[in-house]
DRENVOMI-347032 format. One record per residue (C-alpha): x, y, z; residue in one letter; chain. Coordinates in Angstrom, 3 decimals. Each point is the difference from the previous one (the first is absolute). Layout:
N
       c1       c2       c3 rest kette
        X        Y        Z    A     A
...
This chain:
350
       c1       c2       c3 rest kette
  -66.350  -38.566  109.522    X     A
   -2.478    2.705   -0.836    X     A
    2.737    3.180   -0.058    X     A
    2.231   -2.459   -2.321    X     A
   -2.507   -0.579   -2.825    X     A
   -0.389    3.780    0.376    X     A
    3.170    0.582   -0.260    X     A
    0.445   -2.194   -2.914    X     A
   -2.977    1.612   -1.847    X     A
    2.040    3.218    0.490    X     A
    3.005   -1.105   -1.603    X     A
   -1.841   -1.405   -3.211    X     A
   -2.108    3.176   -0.810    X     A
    3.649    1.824    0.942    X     A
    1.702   -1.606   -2.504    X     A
   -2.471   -0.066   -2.744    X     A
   -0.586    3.942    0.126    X     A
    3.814    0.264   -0.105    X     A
   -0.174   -2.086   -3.409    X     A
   -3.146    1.901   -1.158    X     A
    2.493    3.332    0.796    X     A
    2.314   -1.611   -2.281    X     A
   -1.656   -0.741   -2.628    X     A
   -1.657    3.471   -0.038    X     A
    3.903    1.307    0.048    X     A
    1.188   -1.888   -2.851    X     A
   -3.334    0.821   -1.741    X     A
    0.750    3.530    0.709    X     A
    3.915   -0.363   -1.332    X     A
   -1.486   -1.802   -3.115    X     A
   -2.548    3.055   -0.885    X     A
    2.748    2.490    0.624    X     A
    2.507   -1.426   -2.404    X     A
   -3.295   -0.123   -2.441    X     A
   -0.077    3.687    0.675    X     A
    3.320    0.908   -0.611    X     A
    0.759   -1.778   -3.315    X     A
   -3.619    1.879   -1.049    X     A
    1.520    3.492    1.651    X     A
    3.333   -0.820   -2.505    X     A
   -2.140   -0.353   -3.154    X     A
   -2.114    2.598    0.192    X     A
    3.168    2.413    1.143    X     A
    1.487   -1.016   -3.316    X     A
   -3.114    1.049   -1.725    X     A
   -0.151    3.143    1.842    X     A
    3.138    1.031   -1.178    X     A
   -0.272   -1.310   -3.434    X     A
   -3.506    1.939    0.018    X     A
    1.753    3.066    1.812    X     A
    3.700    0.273   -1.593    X     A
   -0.955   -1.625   -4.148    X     A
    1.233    3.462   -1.603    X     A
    2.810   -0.711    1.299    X     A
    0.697   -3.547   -0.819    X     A
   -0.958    0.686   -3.181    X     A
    2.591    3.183   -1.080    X     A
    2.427   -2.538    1.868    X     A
   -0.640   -2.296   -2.674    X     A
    0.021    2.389   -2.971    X     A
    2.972    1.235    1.240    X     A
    1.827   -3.975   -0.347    X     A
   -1.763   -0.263   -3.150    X     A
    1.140    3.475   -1.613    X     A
    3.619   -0.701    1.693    X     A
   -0.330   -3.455   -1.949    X     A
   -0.707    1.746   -3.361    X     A
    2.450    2.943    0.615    X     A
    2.746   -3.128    0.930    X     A
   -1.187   -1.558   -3.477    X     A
    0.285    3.089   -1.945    X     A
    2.844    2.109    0.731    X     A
    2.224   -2.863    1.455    X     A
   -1.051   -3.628   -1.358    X     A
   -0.564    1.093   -3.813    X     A
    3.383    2.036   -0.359    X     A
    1.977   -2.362    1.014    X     A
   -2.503   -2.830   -2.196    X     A
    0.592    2.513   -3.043    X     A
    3.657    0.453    0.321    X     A
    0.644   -3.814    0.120    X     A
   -1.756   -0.321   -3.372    X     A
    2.127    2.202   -1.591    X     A
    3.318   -1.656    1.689    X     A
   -1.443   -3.335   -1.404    X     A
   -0.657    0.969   -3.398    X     A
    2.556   -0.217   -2.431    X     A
    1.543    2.342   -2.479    X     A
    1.243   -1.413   -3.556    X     A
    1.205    2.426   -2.300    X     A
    0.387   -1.495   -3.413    X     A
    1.057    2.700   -2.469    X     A
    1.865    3.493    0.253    X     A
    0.944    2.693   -2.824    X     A
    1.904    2.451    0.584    X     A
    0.037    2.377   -2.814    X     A
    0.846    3.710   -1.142    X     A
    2.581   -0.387    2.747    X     A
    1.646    4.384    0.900    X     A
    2.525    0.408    2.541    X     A
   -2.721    0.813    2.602    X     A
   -2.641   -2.007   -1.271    X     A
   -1.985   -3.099   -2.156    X     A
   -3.266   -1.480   -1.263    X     A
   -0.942   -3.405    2.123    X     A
   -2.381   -2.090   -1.517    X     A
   -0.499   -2.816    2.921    X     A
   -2.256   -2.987    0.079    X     A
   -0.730   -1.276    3.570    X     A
   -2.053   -3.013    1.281    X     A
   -1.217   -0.392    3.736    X     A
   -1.660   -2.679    1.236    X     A
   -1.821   -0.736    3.362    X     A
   -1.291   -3.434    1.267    X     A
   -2.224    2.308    2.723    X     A
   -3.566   -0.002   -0.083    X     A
   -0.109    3.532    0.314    X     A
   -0.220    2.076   -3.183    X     A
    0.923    3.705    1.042    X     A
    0.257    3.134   -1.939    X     A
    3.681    1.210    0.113    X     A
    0.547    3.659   -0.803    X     A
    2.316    1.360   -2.271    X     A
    3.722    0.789    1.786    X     A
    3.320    0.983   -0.721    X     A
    2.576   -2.904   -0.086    X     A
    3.885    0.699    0.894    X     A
    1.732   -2.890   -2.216    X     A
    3.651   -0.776    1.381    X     A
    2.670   -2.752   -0.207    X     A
   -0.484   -1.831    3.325    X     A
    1.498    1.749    3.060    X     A
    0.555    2.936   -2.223    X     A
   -0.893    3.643   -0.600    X     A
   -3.345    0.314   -2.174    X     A
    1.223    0.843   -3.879    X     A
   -3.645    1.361   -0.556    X     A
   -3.553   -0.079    0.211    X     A
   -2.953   -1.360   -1.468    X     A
   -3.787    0.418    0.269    X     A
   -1.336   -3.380    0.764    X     A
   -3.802    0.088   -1.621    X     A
   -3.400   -0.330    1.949    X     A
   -0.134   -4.149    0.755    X     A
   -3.024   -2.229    0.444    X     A
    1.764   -2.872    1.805    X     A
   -1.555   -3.100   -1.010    X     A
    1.712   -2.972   -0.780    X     A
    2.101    0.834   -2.921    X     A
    0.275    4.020   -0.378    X     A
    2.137    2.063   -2.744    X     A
    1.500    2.789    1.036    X     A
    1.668    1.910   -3.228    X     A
    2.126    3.180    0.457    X     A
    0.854    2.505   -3.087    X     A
    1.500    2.968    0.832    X     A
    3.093    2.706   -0.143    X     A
    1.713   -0.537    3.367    X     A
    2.822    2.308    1.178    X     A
    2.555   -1.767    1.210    X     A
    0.163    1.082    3.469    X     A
    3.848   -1.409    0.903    X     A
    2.051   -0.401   -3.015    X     A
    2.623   -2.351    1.692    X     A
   -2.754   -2.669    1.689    X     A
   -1.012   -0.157   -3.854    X     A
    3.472   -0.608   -1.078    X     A
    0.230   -2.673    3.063    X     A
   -2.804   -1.667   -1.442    X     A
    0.798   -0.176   -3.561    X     A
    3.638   -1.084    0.819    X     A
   -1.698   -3.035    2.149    X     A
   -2.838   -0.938   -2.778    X     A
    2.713    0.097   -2.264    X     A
    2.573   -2.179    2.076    X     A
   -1.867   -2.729    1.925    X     A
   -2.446   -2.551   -1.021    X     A
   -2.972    0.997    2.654    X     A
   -0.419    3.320    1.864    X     A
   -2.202    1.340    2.378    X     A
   -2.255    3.162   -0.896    X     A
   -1.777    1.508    2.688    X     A
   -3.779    1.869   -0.380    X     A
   -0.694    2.049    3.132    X     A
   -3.026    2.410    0.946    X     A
   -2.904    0.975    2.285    X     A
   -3.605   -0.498   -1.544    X     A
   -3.670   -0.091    0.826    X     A
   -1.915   -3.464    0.334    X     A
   -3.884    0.395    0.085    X     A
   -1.979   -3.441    0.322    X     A
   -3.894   -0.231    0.473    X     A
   -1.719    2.466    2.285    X     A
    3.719    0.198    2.436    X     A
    1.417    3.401   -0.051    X     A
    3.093    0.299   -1.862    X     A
    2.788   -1.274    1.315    X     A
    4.098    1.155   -1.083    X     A
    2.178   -3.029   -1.113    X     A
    3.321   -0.388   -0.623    X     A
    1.369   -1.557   -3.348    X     A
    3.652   -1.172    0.215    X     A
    0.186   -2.891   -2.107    X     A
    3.697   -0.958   -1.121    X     A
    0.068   -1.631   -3.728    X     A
    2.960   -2.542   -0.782    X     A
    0.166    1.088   -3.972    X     A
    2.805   -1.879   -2.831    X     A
    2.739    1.476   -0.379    X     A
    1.966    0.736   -3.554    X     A
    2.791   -2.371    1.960    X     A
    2.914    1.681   -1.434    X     A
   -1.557    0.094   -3.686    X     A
    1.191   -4.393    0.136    X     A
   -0.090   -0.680   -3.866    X     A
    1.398    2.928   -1.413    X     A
    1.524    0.071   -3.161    X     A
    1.325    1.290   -3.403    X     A
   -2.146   -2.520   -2.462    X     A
    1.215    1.215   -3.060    X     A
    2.851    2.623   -1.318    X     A
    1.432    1.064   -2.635    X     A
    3.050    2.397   -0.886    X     A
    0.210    3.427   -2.499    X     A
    3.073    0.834   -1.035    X     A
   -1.096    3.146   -0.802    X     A
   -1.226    1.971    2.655    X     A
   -4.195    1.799    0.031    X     A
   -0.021    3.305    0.155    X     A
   -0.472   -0.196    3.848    X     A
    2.846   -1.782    0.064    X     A
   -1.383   -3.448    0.491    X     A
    2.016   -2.501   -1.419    X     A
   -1.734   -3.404    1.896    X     A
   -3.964   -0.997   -0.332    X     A
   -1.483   -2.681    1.622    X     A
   -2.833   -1.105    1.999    X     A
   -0.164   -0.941    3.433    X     A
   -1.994   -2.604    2.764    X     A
   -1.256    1.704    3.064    X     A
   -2.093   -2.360    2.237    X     A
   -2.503    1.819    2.529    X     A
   -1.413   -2.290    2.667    X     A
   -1.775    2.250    1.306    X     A
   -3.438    1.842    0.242    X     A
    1.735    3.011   -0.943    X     A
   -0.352    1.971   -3.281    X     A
    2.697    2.646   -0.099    X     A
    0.645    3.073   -2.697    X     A
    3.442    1.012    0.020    X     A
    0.955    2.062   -2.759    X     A
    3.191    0.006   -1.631    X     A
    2.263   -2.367    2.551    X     A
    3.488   -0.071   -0.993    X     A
    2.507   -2.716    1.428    X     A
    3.643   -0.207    0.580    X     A
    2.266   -3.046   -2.005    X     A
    2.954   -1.094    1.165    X     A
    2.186   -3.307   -0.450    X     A
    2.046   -1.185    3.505    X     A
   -0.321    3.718    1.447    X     A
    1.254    2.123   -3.864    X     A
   -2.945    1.949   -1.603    X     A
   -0.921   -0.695   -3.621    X     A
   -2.815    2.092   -0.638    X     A
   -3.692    0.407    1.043    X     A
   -3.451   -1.401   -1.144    X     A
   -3.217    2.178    0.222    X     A
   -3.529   -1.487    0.025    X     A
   -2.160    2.590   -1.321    X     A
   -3.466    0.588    2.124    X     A
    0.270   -2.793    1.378    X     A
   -3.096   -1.675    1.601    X     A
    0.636   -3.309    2.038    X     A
   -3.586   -2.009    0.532    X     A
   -0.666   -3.261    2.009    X     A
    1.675   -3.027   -2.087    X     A
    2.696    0.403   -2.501    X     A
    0.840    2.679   -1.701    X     A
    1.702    0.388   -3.148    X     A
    1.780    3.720   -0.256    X     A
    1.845    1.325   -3.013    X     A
    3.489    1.512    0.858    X     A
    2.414    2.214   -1.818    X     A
    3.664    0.192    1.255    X     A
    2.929    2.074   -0.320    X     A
    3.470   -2.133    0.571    X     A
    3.182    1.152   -0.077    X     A
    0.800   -2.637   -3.203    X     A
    3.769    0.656    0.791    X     A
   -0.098   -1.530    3.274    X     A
   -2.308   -2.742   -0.690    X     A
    2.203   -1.298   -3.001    X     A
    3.198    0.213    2.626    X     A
   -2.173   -2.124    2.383    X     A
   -0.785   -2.994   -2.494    X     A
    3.550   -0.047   -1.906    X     A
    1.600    0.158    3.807    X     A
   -1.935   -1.411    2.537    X     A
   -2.815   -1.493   -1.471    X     A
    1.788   -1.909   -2.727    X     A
   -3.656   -1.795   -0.601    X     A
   -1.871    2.587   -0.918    X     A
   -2.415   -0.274    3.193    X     A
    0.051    3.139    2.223    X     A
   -1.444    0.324    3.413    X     A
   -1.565    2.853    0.378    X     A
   -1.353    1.775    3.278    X     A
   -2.951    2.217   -0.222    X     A
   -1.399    1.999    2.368    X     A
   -2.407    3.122   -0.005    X     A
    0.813    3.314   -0.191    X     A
   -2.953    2.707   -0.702    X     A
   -3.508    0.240   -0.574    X     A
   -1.449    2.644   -1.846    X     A
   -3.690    0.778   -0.509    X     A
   -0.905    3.023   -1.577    X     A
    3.331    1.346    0.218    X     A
    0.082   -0.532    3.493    X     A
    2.271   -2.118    1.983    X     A
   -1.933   -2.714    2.304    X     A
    2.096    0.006    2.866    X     A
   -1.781   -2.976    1.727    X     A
    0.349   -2.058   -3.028    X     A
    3.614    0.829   -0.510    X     A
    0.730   -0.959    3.939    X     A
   -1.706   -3.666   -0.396    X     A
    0.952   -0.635   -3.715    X     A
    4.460    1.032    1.504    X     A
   -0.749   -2.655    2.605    X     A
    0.143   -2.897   -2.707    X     A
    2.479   -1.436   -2.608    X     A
   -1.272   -2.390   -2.691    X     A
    2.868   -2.310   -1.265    X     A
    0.010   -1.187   -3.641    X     A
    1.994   -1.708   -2.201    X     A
    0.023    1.709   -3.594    X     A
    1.355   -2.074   -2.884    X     A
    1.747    3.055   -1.617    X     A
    2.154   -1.750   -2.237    X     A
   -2.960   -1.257   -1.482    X     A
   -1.440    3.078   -0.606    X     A
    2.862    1.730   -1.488    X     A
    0.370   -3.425   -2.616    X     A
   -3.321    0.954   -0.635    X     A
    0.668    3.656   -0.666    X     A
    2.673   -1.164   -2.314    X     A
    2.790    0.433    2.346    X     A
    2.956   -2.293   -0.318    X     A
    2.362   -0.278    3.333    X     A
């Protein structure tokens, strides 16, 4: 009995230093994960303490690559879409003192931006050009402060730098109701403290058109027996509608007359200037009388004549215009003259 209470006493103490052991273990495991999380901190704060240069030229190097990215990348491309959403409106041209290689343009511009930027544009050289076409000349486009509404005025002698794109374009303003005028160039854009950035300009302007000179016509006539001295032996005055922008000098223009394909003389209109709205033009013909009174005793029983006209020269300073004389060839005006009226009037009896 004795040696199995002893034996028994030995199991108990046994077993409770093996949970004592245990408890000392997991106490142990406990203050070593304690140790490590501290041993992680204050690494991190050894290397922060240790390696801080570097973590801070790191981050002047993502803030300066920020900027740079800002600068030379995001306000180009914020600069040139300004300009591409702005708006060009030109609403008056004169062309004046025109030579064979040369004229005066007097041009009134508007621009407008709805951008909240208000750069400085500088001042650039401007190809103008029927759309799709060779540039006729060029312009210098004057320094711009781009605000909301902006004039942009031009007055200058340009050289015409391809005399056949001008032609091109004055035939088409002359011959369609809208065309499209295109202003090109390269300038400098300087907003705030950015550096100054190169734009481009290419703005394409849809601009009335003379459409064909619609609502032509011989208002009023009248006959002389009796040659001028110049030979001139019809006065009148004519209707020339301009719907567009345009202000043209043209010198003496001289036009062809003709009744179902037969000449019967020509009419000049002496320095002639055509301006927006209508214009009313004297004009001083010679007809061949002969062939005219064959026409309305034959033919034209009635008196009424149909007569073509279409333009033949222009002359300004004694020198022929040859890309007015192009666009005004491209058009025939049809009227109807009441010549037997005229000649009643002149005391003529048929």
């Amino acid at each position: 009995m004795d040696k199995e209470l002893e034996m028994s006493q030995v199991e108990i103490s046994s077993s409770t230093n093996r949970s004592s052991s245990l408890k000392r273990e997991s106490s142990n495991i406990d203050n070593a994960a304690v140790l490590r999380r501290r041993t992680s901190g204050q690494r991190l704060k050894a290397h922060l303490r240790r390696w801080w240069w570097l973590h801070l030229i790191i981050g002047a190097a993502v803030l300066l690559l920020i900027t740079l990215l800002l600068v030379y990348v995001g306000f180009p491309h914020i600069a040139q879409s300004g300009i591409d959403n702005s708006t060009l409106n030109i609403t008056s041209v004169s062309i004046t003192n025109p030579t064979e290689s040369s004229f005066l343009i007097n041009q009134a511009s508007l621009i407008t931006s709805s951008s909240a930027y208000h750069p400085q544009l500088d001042a650039f050289n401007a190809s103008l050009s029927l759309l799709g076409q060779a540039p006729y000349a060029y312009v210098t486009i004057p320094a711009i402060h781009a605000t909301a509404t902006a004039t942009a005025d031009v007055n200058q002698v340009v050289q015409i730098a391809n005399l056949s794109a001008f032609a091109a374009f004055t035939t088409a303003l002359l011959n369609n109701e809208m065309v499209s005028l295109q202003v090109s160039g390269n300038t400098g854009l300087h907003e705030m403290a950015f550096p100054e950035t190169t734009v481009n300009y290419n703005k394409t302007v849809q601009l009335s058109g003379l459409n064909h000179l619609a609502g032509f016509n011989v208002t009023s006539f009248s006959i002389n027996l009796v040659p001028l001295a110049n030979g001139t032996n019809l006065v009148g005055e004519v209707l020339i509608p301009n719907t567009s922008v345009f202000t043209f000098a043209m010198g003496n223009v001289t036009m062809n007359l003709s009744v179902a394909g037969q000449p019967i003389g020509t009419s000049t209109l002496s320095d002639l200037v055509i301006a927006p709205g209508n214009n009313s033009v004297p004009m001083a013909s010679i007809t061949n009388q002969t062939a005219v009174l064959e026409l309305i005793t034959g033919t034209y029983k009635d008196g009424l004549l149909p007569v073509d006209i279409t333009g033949n020269s222009s002359v300004y300073d004694g020198v022929h215009l040859t890309y007015y004389e192009q666009a005004l060839a491209s058009v025939t005006q049809h009227v109807v003259l009441d010549v037997g009226a005229a000649l009643k009037a002149a005391g003529v009896v048929l």
